[in-house]
N, C-alpha and C positions, 0 to 999 in steps of 0.2 A: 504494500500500500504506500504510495507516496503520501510523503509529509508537505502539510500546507503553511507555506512559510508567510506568515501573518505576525509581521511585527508588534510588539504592544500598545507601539501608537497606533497602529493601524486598526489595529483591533480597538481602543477607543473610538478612531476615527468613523469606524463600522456602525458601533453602538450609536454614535450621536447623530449620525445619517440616518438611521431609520429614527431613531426617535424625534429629531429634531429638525428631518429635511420639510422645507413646507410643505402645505398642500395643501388645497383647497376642499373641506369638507362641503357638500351643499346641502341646504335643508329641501331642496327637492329638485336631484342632482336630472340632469338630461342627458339620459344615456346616448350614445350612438354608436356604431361599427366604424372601427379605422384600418385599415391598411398596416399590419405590425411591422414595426421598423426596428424591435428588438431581435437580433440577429439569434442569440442565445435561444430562445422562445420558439423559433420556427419550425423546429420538428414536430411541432403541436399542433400551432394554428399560422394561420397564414394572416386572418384579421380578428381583431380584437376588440373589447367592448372599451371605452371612457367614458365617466372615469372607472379605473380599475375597483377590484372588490376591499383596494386598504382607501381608497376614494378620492385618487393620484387622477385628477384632471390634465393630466401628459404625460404620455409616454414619454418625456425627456427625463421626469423625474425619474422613475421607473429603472431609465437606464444610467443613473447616476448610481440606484444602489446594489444592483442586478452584479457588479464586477466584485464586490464586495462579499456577497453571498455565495454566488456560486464558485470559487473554488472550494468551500466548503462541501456544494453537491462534489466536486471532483475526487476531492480522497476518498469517496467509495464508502462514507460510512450509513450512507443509505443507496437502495436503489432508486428510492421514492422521490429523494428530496427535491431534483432537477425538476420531476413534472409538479410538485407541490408550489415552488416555488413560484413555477411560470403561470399556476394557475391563478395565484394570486394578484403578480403582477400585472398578468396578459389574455385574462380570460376570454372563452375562445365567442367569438360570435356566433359561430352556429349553433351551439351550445345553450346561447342566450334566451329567454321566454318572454313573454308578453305577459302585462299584468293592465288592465284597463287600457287598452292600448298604449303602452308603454315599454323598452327595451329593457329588461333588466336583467345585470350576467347572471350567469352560475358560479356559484362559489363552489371551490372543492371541498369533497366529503371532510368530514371528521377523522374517521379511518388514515386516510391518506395521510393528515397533519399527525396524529398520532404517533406513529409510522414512522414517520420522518423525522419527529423529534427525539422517540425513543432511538434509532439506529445511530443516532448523532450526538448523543448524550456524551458519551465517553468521549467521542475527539473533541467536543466541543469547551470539555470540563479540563482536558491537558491543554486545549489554546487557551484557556483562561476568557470563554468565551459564554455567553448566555445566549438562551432561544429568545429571540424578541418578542417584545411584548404585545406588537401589533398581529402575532402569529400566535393568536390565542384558539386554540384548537374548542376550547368550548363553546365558543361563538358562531363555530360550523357547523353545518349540517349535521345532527344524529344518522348517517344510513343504517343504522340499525334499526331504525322507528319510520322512516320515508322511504319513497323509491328510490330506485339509485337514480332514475333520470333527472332528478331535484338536486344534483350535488356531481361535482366532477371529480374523477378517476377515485372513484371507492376500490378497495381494495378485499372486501368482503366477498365470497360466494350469492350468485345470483340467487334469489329463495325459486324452489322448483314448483311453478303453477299451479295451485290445486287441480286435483281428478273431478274432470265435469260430473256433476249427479245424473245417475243412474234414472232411465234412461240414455246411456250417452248421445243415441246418434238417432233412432228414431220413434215414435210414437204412434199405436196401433189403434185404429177409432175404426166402430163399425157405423153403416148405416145400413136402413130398410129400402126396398122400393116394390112398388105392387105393380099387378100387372094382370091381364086375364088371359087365363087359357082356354083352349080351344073350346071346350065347353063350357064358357062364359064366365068362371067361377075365376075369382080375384086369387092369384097367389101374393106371396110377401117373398121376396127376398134379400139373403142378406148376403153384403159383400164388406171386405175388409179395405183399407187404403192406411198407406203408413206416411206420417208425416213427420219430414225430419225437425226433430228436435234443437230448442233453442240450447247457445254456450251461455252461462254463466260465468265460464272463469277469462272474462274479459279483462287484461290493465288496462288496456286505455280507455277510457271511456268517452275521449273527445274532449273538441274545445266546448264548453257549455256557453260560448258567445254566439254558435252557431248551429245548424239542424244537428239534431240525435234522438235515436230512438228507434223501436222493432217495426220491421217494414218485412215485405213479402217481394225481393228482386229476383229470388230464382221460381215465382209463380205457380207455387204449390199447395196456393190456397191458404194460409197460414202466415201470419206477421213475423217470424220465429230469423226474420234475419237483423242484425244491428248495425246501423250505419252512422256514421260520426265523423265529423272533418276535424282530421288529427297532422301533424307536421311531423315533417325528416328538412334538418336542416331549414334553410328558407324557404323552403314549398312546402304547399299546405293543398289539400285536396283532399276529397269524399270517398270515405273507405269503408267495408261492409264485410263486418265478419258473418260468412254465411251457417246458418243451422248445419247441424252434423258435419262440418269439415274441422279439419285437426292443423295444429302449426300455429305458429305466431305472426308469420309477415302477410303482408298487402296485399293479396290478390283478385278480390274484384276490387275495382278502383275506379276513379274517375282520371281526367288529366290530372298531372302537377299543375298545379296554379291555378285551378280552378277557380271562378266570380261567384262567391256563395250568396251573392244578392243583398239585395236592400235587407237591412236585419228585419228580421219576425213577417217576411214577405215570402219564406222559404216552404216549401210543403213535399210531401213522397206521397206518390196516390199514382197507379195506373188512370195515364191519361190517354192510352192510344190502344187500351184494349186487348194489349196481347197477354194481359193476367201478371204480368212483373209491376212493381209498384215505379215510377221515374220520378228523377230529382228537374223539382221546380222552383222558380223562383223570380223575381221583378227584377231586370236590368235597366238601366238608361237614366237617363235624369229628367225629371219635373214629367211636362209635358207628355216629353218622347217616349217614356218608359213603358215597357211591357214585359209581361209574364213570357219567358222560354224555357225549354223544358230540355237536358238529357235523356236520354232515353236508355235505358236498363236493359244488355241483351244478356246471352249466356255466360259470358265471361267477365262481365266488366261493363261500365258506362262508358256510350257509343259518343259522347263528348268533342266534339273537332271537329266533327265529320258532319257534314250541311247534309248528308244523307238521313242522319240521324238525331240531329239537334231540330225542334219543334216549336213553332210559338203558337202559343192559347188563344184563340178569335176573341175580341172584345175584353182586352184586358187592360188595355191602354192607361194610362195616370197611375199605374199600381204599387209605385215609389212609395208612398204613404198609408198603403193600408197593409193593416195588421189581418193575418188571416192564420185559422187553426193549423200548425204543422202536419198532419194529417188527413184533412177534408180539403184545405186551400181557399176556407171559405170564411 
């Protein structure tokens, strides 16, 4: 392990930079994404949220104490430290969530600050050195109590999904139908149909600023699919976990970047008859606005495609009205 040669002034010099370099704390700071110009950092992210999560309104500052710090990541007395560090300083944009319409980063887990301060203890107590104080590990995320998508680079085991309830996959209902035979006399009979059963063991549940909820897009008669406009990175789009299928990722879906519409103007309702329920909703401004529809086929919303995107007769001005997300009314 190489020794990290950190003079004693230096080592004050360290302590009274993070404690004492400015920075502008705001009481109601305006996040944005910047272009990261800390070199160190870029294995990570490419852009980064300001101000950062110690609340460094410039990456300038950032890169005043970043030289200072990390050769402590380099002697190796964590493996953690380098990505803890940078999450601090350089939190990643993509990373970042929305709160009232608003940017706000992600701070790294608990776990990970932990981590990094326990593997560092020892070198840090023969440089004659303390963990700073603005790297108060209590003040981060628990992932022990949250998701890990609430917090960066946790270091914890992912928790394994619960087992959907039994029925897993599909649901057996009879009906009757009568009928007369040849010699006039009514029979009754009865036939079976299986309907696939809804998941409960959903994480995401969606953004709740926009449609969610159980809808019927594979047309089997039954609400039993759930659909929610949930985000990867900067794109956001309309995804449907369907009854009875298994797996975690996106597969029916609409486009990336989909126009989720005038808020509470949005609805799912088979509007073109072929028994799948299709994502609607009021585009345009004032006047011009009207209600257009996606259209729901076997694999996925038909979205893009002027073959398959639909506008509602008589819907004009619909910017402004509020209508039930499942009636459209």
């Amino acid at each position: 392990m190489s020794r990290l040669s950190l003079e004693p002034t230096v080592s004050v010099t360290l302590m009274l930079l993070i404690l004492l370099l400015p920075h502008v704390q705001l009481t109601q700071p305006l996040y944005k994404c910047q272009r990261l110009r800390i070199e160190s950092c870029r294995r990570y992210v490419n852009n980064t949220v300001v101000p950062n999560i110690l609340g460094y309104v410039s990456q300038d500052y950032a890169a005043l104490e970043l030289p200072f710090l990390l050769p402590l990541a380099d002697t190796g007395c964590s493996p953690h430290l380098h990505r803890f560090i940078c999450a601090m300083y350089a939190p990643d944009c993509t990373k970042a969530r929305f709160e009232h319409n608003h940017l706000i980063p992600t701070p790294p887990c608990r776990s990970l600050c932990e981590i990094s301060k326990k593997g560092c203890h020892l070198t840090m107590a023969l440089l004659g050195l303390q963990w700073p104080t603005n790297f108060n590990c209590s003040k981060l995320p628990d992932d022990r109590e949250i998701q890990h998508n609430a917090c960066i680079g946790s270091i914890l085991p992912k928790p394994t999904p619960p087992p959907s309830p039994k029925p897993a996959n599909k649901i057996q209902l009879s009906y009757s139908s009568s009928s007369k035979n040849n010699a006039g006399t009514t029979e009754k009979t009865f036939q079976r149909v299986e309907i696939l059963a809804r998941r409960y063991d959903i994480q995401d549940l969606g953004n709740p600023m926009y449609f969610r909820g159980w809808v019927d897009v594979q047309g089997q008669g039954a609400a039993n699919d759930y659909c929610r406009f949930v985000r990867e990175g900067r794109s956001q789009f309309l995804s449907c976990v369907l009854a009875g299928s298994k797996g975690w990722g996106h597969t029916y879906i609409s486009e990336r970047g989909l126009d989720p519409g005038w808020r509470n103007t949005w609805f799912m309702r088979d509007m073109n008859g072929d028994g799948r329920d299709d994502y609607c909703r009021c585009l345009g401004e004032g006047f011009k606005s009207k209600v257009k529809c996606v259209k729901a086929g076997r694999h996925g919303f038909h979205d893009g495609d002027t073959r398959y995107d639909f506008e509602l007769p008589n819907t004009k001005h619909c910017a402004y009205k509020k209508v039930n997300p499942f009636f459209g009314r």
